[in-house]
Structures are given as C-alpha cells and as structure tokens.
C-alpha positions in Angstrom: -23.5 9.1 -12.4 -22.2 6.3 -14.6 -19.1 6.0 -16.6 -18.0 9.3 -15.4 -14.8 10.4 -16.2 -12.0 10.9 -13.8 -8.4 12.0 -13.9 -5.3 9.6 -13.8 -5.3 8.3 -10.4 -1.3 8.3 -8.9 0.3 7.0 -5.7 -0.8 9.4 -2.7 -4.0 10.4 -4.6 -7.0 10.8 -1.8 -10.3 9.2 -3.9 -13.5 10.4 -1.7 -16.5 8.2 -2.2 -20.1 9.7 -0.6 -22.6 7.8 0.9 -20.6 4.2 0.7 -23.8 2.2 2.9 -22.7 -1.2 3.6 -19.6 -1.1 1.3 -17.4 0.8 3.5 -14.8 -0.8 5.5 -16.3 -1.6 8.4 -18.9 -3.7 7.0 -16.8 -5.5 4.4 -15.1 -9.0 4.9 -11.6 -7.9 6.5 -8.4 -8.1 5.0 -10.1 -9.2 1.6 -7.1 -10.4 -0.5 -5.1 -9.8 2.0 -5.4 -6.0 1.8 -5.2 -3.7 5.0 -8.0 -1.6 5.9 -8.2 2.0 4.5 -8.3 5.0 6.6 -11.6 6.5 7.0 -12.5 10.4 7.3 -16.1 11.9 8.2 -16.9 14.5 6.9 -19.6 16.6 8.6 -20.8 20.4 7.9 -17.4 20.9 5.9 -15.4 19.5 9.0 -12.9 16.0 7.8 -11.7 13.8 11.2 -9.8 10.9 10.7 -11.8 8.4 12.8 -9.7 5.4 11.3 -6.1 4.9 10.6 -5.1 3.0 7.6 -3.7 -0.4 8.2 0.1 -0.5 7.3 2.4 -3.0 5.8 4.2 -3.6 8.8 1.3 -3.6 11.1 -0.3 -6.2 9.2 3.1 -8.8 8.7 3.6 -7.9 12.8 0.7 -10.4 13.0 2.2 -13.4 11.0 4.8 -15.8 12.3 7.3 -17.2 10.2 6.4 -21.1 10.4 10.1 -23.3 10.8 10.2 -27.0 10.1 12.9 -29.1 11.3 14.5 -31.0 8.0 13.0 -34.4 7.5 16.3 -35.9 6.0 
C-alpha cells in the first residue's frame, strides 16, 4: 500500500517493516551518515527474538580517537 496513513511517530515508538529484502541492515552500506545500526527482531510463527542489538551512541564514539596536534606557532 502507498501513501498509507500512519499515526505521529514519537521517541521510543517500535516501526515494524515486513519483508525488507536487501534494504535491511545487514545488506545496507554501514554507518550511512554516520548512523548506528538498528536492532533487528525475527519474527517467526508469532515468536519476536532480538537477533541484533542496536548500535549505541557511546559504542559508536568508543571507536573514534580524538586527533591532537602540537601548536605550529
């Protein structure tokens, strides 16, 4: 369905999308705009399982290193 209408989306809101094929996470370029990865839930006969954690803010700074220049003057 197109142009389907949808409630106002707030912080903490869980958006479910079916059937994502080769637009889930896993197959889309990582940190894209420097985004974290989404957690990811299967579904199966009625049964949700978290098979991926979300990707946190501090998880994804703990990887960057503060560059420090000595002063040219």
């Amino acid at each position: 369905m197109k142009k389907a209408r949808l409630p106002e989306v707030r912080p903490g809101d869980l958006l479910g999308i079916e059937r994502s094929g080769a637009y889930g996470p896993t197959a889309s370029p990582g940190l894209f705009l420097s985004h974290g990865y989404p957690a990811e839930v299967l579904v199966h006969d009625g049964h949700a399982t978290l098979v991926r954690e979300r990707d946190t803010p501090e998880e994804m700074l703990s990887r960057q290193h503060l560059a420090v220049f000595k002063d040219a003057s």
